[in-house]
C-alpha positions in Angstrom: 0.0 0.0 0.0 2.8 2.3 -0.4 3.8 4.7 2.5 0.3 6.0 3.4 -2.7 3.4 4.6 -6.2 4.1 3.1 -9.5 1.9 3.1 -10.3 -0.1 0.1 -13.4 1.8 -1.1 -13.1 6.2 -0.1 -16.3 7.8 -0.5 -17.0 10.7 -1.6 -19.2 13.7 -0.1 -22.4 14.4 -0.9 -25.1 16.6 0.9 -22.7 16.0 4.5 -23.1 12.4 3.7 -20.2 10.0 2.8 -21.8 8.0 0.1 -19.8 5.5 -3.0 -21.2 5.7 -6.9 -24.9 4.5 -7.1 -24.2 1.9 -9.2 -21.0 0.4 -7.1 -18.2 0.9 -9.6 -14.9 2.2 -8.5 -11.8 3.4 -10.2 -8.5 2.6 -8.9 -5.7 4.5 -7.2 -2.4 3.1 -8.2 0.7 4.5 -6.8 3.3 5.8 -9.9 6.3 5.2 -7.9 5.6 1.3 -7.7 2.9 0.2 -9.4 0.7 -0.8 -6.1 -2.8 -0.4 -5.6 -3.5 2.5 -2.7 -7.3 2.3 -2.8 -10.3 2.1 -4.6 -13.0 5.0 -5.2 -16.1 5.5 -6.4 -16.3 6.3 -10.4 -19.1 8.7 -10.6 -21.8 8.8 -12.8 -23.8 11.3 -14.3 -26.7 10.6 -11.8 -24.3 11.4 -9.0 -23.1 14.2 -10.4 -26.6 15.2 -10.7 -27.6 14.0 -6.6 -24.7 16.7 -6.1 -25.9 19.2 -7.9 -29.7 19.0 -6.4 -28.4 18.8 -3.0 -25.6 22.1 -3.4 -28.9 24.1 -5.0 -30.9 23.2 -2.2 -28.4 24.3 0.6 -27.6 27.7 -1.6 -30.3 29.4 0.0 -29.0 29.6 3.2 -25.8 29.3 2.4 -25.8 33.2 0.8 -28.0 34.2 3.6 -25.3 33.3 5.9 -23.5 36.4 6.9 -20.7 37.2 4.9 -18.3 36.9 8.1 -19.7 33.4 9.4 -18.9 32.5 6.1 -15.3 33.2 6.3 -15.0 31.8 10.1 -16.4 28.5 8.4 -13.3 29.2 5.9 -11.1 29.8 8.2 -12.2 26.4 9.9 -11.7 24.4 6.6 -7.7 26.0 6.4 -7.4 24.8 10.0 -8.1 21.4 9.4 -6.3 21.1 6.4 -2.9 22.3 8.6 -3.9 20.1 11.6 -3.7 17.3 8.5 -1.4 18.7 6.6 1.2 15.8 6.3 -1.4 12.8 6.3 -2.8 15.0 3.2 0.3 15.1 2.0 1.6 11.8 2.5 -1.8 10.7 0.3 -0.8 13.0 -2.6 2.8 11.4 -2.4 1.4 8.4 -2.9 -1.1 8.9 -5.3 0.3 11.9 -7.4 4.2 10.5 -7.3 5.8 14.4 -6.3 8.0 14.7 -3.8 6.9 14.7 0.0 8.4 18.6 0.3 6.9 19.9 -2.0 3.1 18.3 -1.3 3.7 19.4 2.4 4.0 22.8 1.0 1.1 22.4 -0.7 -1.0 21.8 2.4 0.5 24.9 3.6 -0.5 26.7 0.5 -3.7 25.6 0.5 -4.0 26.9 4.4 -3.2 30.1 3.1 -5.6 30.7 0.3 -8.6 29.8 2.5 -7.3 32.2 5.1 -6.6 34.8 2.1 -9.9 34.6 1.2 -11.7 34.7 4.1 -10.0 37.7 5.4 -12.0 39.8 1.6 -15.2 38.0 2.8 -16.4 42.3 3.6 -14.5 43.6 0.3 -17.5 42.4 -2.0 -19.0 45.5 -1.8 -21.1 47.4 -4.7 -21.5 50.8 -5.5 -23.5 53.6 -5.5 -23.7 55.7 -9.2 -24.9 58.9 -9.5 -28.2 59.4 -11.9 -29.6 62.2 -11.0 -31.0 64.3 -7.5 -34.1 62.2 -7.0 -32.8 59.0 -7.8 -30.5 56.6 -6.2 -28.3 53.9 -8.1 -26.5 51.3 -6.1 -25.2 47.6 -7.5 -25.1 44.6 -5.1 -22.7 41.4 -6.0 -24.8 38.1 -5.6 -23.3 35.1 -5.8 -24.1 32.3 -8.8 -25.5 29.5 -6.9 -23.4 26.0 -7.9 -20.2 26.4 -8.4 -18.6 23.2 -10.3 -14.5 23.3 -9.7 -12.7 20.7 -11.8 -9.1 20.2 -11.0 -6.5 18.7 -12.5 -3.6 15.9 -11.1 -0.2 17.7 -10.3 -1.3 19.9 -6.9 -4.2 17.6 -5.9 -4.9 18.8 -2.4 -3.8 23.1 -3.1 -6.5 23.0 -5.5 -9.3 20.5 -4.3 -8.6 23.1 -0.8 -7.9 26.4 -2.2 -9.8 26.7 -5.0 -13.4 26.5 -3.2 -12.2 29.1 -0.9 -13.7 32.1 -3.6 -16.4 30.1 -4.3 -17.9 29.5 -0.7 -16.7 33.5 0.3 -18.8 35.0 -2.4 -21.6 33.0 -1.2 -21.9 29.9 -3.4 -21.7 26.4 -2.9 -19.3 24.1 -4.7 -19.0 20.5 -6.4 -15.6 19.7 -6.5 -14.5 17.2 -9.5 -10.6 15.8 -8.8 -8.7 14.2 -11.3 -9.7 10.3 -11.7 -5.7 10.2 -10.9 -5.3 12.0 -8.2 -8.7 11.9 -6.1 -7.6 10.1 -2.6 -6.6 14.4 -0.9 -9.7 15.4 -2.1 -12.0 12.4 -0.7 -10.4 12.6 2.6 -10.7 16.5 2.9 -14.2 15.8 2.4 -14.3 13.6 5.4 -12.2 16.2 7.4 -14.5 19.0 6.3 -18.2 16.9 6.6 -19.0 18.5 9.8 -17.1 21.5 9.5 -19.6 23.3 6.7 -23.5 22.9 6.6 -24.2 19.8 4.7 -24.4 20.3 0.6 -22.6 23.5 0.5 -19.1 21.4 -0.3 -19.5 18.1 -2.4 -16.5 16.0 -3.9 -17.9 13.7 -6.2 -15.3 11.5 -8.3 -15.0 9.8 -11.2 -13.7 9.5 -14.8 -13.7 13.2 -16.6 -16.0 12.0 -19.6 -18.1 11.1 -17.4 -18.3 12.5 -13.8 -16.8 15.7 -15.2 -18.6 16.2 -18.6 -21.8 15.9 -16.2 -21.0 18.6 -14.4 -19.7 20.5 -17.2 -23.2 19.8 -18.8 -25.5 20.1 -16.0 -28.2 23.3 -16.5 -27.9 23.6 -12.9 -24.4 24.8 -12.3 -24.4 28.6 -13.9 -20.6 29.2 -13.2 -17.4 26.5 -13.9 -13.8 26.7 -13.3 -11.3 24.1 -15.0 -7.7 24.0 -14.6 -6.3 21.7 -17.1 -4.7 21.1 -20.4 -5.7 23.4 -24.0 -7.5 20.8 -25.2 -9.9 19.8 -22.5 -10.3 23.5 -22.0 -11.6 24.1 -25.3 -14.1 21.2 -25.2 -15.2 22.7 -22.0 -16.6 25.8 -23.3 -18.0 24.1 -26.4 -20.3 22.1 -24.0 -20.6 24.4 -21.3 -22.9 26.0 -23.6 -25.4 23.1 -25.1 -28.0 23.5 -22.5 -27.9 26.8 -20.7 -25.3 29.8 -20.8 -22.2 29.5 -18.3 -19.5 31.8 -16.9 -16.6 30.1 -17.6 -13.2 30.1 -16.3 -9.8 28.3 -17.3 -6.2 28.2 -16.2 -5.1 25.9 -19.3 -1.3 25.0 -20.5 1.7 26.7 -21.0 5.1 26.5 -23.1 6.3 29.2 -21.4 9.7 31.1 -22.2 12.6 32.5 -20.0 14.9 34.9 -21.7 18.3 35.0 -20.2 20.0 38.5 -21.8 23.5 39.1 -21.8 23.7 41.5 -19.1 21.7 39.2 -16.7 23.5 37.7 -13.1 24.3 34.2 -14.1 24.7 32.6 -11.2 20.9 34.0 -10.6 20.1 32.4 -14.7 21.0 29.2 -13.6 19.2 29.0 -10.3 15.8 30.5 -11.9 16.2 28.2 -14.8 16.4 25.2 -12.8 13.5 26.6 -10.3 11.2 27.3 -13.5 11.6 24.4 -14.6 9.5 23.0 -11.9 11.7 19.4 -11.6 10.2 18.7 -8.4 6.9 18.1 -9.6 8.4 16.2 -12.6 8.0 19.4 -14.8 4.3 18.5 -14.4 3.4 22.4 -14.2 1.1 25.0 -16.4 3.7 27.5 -15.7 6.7 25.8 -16.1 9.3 28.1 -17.9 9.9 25.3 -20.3 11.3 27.5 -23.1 15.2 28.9 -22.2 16.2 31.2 -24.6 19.8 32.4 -24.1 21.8 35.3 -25.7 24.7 33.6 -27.6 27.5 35.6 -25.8 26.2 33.5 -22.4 24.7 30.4 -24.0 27.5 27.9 -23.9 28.3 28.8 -20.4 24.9 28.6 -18.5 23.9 25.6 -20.1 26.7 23.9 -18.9 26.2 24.9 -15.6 22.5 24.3 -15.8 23.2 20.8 -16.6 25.2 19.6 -13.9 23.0 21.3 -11.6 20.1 19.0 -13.3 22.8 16.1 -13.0 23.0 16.7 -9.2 19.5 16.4 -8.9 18.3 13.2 -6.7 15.9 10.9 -8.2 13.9 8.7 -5.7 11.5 8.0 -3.7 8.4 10.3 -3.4 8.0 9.9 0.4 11.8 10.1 0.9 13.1 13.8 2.1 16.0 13.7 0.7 13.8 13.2 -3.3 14.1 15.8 -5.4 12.1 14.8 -8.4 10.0 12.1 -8.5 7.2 9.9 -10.3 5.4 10.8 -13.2 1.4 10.8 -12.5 0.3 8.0 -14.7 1.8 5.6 -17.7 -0.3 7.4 -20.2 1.5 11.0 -19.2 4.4 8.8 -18.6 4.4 7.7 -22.2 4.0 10.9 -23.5 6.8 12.4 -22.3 9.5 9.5 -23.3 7.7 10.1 -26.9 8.8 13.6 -26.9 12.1 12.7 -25.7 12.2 10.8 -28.9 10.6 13.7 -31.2 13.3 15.6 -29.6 15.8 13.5 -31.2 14.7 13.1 -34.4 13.8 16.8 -34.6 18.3 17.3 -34.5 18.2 18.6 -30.6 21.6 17.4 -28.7 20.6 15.7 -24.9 22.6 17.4 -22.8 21.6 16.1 -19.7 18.7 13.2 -19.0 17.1 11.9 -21.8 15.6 8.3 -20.2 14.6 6.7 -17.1 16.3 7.0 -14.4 19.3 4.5 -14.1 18.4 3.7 -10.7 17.2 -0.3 -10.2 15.3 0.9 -6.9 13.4 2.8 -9.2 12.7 0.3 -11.7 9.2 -0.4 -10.9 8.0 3.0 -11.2 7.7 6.1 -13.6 11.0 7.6 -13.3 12.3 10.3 -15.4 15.6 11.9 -15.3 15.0 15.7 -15.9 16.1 16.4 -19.4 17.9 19.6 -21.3 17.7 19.8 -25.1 19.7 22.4 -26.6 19.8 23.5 -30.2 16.2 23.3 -30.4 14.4 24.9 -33.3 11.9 27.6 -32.3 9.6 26.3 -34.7 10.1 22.6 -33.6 7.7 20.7 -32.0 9.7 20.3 -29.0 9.5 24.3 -28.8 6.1 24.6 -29.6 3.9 21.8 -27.4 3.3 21.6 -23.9 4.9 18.6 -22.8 4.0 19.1 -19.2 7.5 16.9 -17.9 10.3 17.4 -16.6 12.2 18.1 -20.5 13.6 22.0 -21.1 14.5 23.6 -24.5 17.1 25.6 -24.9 17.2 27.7 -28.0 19.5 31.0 -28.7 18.9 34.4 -29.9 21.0 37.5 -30.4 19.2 40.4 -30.5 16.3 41.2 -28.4 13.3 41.6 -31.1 14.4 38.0 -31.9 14.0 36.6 -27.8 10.0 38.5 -28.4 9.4 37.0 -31.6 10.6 33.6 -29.8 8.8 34.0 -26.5 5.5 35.0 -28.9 6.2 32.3 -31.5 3.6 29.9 -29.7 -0.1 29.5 -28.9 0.3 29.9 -25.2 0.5 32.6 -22.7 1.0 31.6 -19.6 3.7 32.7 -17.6 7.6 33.8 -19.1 10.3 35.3 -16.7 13.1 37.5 -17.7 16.7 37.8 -16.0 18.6 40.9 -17.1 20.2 43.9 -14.7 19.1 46.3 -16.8 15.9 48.1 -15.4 14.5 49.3 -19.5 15.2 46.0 -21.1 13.3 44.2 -18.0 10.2 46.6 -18.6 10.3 46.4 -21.9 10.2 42.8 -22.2 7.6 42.4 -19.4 5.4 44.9 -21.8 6.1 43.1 -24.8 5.7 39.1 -23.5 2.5 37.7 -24.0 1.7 36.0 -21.4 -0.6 36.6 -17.8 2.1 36.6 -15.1 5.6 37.7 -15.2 8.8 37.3 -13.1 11.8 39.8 -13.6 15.2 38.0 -12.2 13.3 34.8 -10.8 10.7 32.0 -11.7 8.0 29.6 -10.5 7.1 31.5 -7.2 3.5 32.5 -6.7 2.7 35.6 -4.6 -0.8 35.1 -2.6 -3.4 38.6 -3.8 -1.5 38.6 -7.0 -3.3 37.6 -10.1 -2.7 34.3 -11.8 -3.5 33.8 -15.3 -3.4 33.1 -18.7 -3.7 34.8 -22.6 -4.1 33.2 -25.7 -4.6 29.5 -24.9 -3.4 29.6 -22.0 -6.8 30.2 -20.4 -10.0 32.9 -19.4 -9.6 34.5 -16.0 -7.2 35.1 -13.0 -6.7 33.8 -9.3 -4.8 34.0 -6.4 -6.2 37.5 -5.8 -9.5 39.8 -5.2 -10.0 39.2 -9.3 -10.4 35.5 -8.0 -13.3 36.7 -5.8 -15.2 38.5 -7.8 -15.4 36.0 -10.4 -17.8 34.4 -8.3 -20.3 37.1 -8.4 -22.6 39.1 -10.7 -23.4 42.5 -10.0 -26.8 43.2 -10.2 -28.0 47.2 -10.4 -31.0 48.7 -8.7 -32.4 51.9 -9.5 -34.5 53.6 -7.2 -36.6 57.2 -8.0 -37.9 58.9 -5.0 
């Protein structure tokens, strides 16, 4: 059973009660890192996707009655659970996610911090009053939705199944909360931790395959507002059938090929380390905003990525639940396969290995998904390697001499995501920050997130932002009253 003990069958939550699918069938929870079965859990179906949508609608009303600060104290209740649980809800997501035990116990923490992030706005959705004339007042009022459907994808399983209803239930809605069918075993068992801790119906995880329990809930006329974070593809079919029985506000945080342009002016030692943090290796590259892209100014390129590799070299494969691990398993085989098939594309495209390329060489490791973090250089910008999201632990590196040709690099794909930029000089790092397309930006550094600052995509890279008050008031509409005397 791997390092962390769970039941055989893990309900899920519906209307405060712990119930399994209504027709019995379960999907299985299998551990990357050695193959073993963790647990089994309930595969939903459209009627329990359904169940959880009737019983979120009927607990609604009361729910936005609730005053906006009991609201947040239930929040605030949620976040203390999840710290008081933090490294069994970690441990879970090491075992059934395959990332590294740090960085999930981060996570937990992360997650701990939204909620409490967001309950402290609960009193900043405020509306306004609009002048119209002396006898006549104008005022707006924020309501919230109703149902809320979340879906979530499998690389942060317990940060977003926790933080991501924390907007949602603030703004006065109630939630259904979809995990991936890979990573579901954090989310079922915050469920249990949070049954008694919010009024029955106003939180429901309900589980199961995403063509299924997910395109019901996608589907379902009575959820008016959805959030998916997830790949392009998905994301696109979302919106197409978001909209075949009733309109939908609709929110996505979708891929990302995302560049980092190292100019020639720019602290190396500095490159190196945000190269290697953008990359993201600790969750096996398995990240949206992964700067997966490094474009280098010829005068430094030879140097950095030498350095860059044998900083990837010294990175320790192993064992997810070991603290010592720095990168880990791959999700699942089918990601698993994906990624050794753009290893080969890679190859065949002309781009030198410099570091990685395989497995890793390791016979402990042998009966899991192991990938050895991976740096292609010479890669064509117009390559495939350069242009698809691979979304593992592989980084392009490409140069470029003069700085309209880093833009037309950075801006050469679909996405627009995330890009960072290392440079000392202040016009060059303004300039490219103005001229990147993509949502968030970092300026000398990489991959860290920044709780009340907006995170988000252009392009393909997705509709909305999060992390901040923008988050909050997604999960209202304003409605406006006028009023003549």
């Amino acid at each position: 059973m791997g390092g962390t003990r769970v039941t055989e069958k893990l309900p899920m939550l519906v209307g405060g009660k712990r119930v399994l699918a209504r027709d019995g069938a379960t999907l299985d929870a299998v551990n990357p890192a050695n193959g073993e079965l963790l647990a089994r859990f309930p595969r939903g179906r459209p009627e329990d996707v359904h169940a959880a949508v009737v019983v979120a609608q009927e607990a609604f009303p009361e729910w936005r009655a609730t005053h906006p600060l009991e609201r947040a104290a239930v929040v605030r209740r949620i976040a203390d659970a999840v710290e008081e649980h933090a490294d069994e809800l970690a441990r879970l997501d090491v075992d059934d996610n395959g990332s590294p035990i740090r960085e999930m116990r981060n996570d937990a923490h992360i997650a701990a911090s939204l909620l409490r992030y967001f309950a402290g706005l609960a009193l900043q959705l405020r509306g306004d009053t609009v002048p119209t004339g002396h006898d006549r007042l104008d005022y707006t009022l924020p309501e919230p939705f109703g149902v809320v459907g979340r879906i979530i994808p499998f690389n942060h399983p317990l940060m977003f199944a926790a933080g991501r209803v924390a907007a949602p239930l603030v703004a006065g809605n109630t939630v259904v909360l979809k995990p991936s069918e890979h990573t579901s075993l954090s989310a079922l068992r915050l469920g249990e931790l949070i049954a008694g801790l919010v009024p029955p119906g106003v939180v429901n995880v309900v589980t199961g395959a995403g063509d299924e329990a997910g395109d019901a809930l996608v589907a379902h006329p009575g959820v008016r507002r959805l959030a998916f974070i997830g790949s392009v593809a998905i994301g696109r079919a979302i919106q197409q059938r978001a909209a075949t029985h009733v309109v939908k506000t609709v929110t996505l945080e979708l891929g990302g090929k995302n560049p980092i342009a190292i100019f020639p002016d720019a602290d190396l030692d500095r490159a190196v380390d945000g190269a290697l943090r953008g990359m993201n290796f600790t969750w096996q590259g398995q990240s949206c905003g992964s700067t997966s892209r490094l474009l280098v100014h010829t005068s430094l390129h030879d140097e950095l990525v030498e350095r860059l590799a044998a900083r990837m070299e010294a990175l320790q494969s192993g064992m997810p639940a070991e603290e010592s691990t720095d990168t880990g398993a791959i999700v699942h085989r089918r990601q698993y396969d994906k990624v050794v098939d753009y290893l080969r594309i890679g190859r065949e495209e002309g781009a030198r290995v410099v570091v990685g390329g395989g497995p890793a060489e390791d016979d402990a490791l042998a009966g899991g998904l192991f990938l050895r973090p991976t740096l292609f250089d010479g890669v064509r910008p117009d390559s495939r390697l350069a242009r698809e999201e691979i979304f593992g632990p592989v980084l392009a590196a490409m140069p470029f001499d003069t700085y309209d040709e880093a833009v037309s690099i950075a801006n050469g794909v679909g996405y627009g995501l995330t890009a960072a930029v290392f440079t000392r000089d202040l016009a060059t790092a303004h300039r490219f920050a103005r001229d990147v397309e993509a949502g968030y930006v970092w300026i000398n550094d990489a991959s860290r997130h920044f709780p009340g600052t907006p995170y988000g995509g252009v392009k393909d890279s997705g509709i909305g932002r999060e992390e901040g008050t923008e988050e909050l008031l997604s999960y209202v509409q304003l409605k406006n009253v006028n009023l003549a005397f």
